[in-house]
N, C-alpha and C positions, 0 to 999 in steps of 0.2 A: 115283835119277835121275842121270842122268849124258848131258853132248855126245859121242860117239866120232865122231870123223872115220871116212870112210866105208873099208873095207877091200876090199870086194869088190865082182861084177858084181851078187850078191844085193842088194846094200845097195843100191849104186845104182841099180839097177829099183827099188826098193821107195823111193827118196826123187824120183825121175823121174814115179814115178805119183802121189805126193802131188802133186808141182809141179805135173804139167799139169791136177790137179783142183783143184788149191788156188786158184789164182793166175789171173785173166783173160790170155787169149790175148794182146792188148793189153799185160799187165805182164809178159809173161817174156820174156825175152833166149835167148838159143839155149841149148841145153842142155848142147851140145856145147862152146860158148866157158867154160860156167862149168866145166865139166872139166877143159877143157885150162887155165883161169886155176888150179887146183889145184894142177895137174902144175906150173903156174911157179911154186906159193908166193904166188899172190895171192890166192889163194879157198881157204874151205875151207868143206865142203859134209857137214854134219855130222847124223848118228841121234840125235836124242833117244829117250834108251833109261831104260829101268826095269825092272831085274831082268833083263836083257836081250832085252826087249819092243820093239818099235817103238812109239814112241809120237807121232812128228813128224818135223820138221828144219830147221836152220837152218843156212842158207849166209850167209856173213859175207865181209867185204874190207875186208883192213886197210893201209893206208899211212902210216908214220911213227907219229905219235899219234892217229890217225884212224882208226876202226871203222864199218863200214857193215853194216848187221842188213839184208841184201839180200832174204833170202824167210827167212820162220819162217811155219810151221803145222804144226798137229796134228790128228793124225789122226783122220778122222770120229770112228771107234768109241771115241776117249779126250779127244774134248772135254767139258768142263763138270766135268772129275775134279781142275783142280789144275796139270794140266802144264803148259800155258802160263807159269803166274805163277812157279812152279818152273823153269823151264827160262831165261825171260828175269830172271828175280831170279840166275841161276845167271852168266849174261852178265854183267849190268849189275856183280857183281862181281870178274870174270874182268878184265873191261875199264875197273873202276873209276879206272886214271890216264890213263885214253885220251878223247876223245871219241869217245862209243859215239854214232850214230844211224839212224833209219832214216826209210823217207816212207811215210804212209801216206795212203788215198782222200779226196781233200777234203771234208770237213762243211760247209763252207762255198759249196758250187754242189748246185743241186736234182738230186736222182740216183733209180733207182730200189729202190736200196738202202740208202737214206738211214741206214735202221732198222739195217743192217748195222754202216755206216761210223761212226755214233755207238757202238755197243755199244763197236768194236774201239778206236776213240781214249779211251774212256773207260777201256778196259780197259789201255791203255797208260799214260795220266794216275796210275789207281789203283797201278799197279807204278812210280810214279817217277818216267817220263820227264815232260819239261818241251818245250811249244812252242816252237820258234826264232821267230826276227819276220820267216819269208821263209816262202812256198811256191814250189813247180816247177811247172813245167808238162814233164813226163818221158812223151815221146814223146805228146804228145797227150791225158795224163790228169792233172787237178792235182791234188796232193798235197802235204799237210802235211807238214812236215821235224818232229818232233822228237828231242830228243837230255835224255843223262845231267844235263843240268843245265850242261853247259861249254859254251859258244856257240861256234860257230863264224859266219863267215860265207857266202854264197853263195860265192864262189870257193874258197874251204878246200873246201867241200859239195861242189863239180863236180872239183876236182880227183881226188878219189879214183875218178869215172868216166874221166877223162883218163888216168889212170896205169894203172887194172885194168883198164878194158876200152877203151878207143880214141878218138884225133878224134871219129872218125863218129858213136859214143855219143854222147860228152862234149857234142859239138853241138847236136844234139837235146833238149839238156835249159835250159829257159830259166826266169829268176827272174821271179815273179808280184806 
């Protein structure tokens, strides 16, 4: 199992079609911008591979000591095999003197996928991560903040949308 950033047009159609089925229309950001943030060395938009299989992907954004797990998902036909807890066990000690975090769908407002949203935070709690004491409210949708276990606070947290992706972002995103 291994992260390879992305090389080619092939890779990124096959990490493009994850994204826009993984991920609610509402959570993703242009496609386009997380490219070009690439191209600047702010993002890196990466195959989780095995044996060199597609098996997911995780686009990350790193500023200073500060890591952001922006989208991770795996691929229908290889969930429930291992890759997940592999692949973000592979992170969390990639980025072990960084503050690694990411935000995930609130458990705490009534949803219709409530049954979802517990699985996936539990699934996170069980690989490590720990709760921050803030959530977002990230264009309209609340979500929990967790991280590696090093706290940051809300302005550390929003900074790294200020710096990689823009004002207009960074704006939009308010503490709960």
């Amino acid at each position: 199992m291994e992260l390879v950033k992305i090389k080619s047009q092939k890779d990124l159609k096959e990490i493009k079609k994850l994204y826009k089925t993984a991920f609610p229309k509402v959570e993703q950001k242009p496609f386009p911008l997380l490219v070009f943030n690439q191209w600047r060395g702010m993002t890196n938009i990466m195959r989780i591979e095995d044996e060199g299989q597609f098996c997911g992907l995780a686009i990350t954004t790193e500023i200073d000591n500060k890591v952001l797990l922006v989208y991770f998902a795996i691929a229908k036909n290889k969930r429930g095999e291992g890759y997940g807890s592999k692949a973000l066990k592979f992170m969390l000690d990639k980025y072990k003197n960084k503050v690694f975090y990411l935000e995930i769908e609130s458990t705490k407002v009534k949803s219709e996928n409530m049954e979802q949203r517990l699985k996936r935070k539990s699934f996170y709690l069980k690989n490590g991560l720990k709760e921050l004491d803030f959530c977002v409210n990230l264009f309209g949708v609340e979500m929990e903040v967790l991280s590696n276990g090093k706290f940051i606070d809300f302005d550390e947290y929003k900074e790294i949308y200020l710096k990689s992706f823009s004002k207009l972002i960074s704006n939009k995103i308010k503490k709960i």
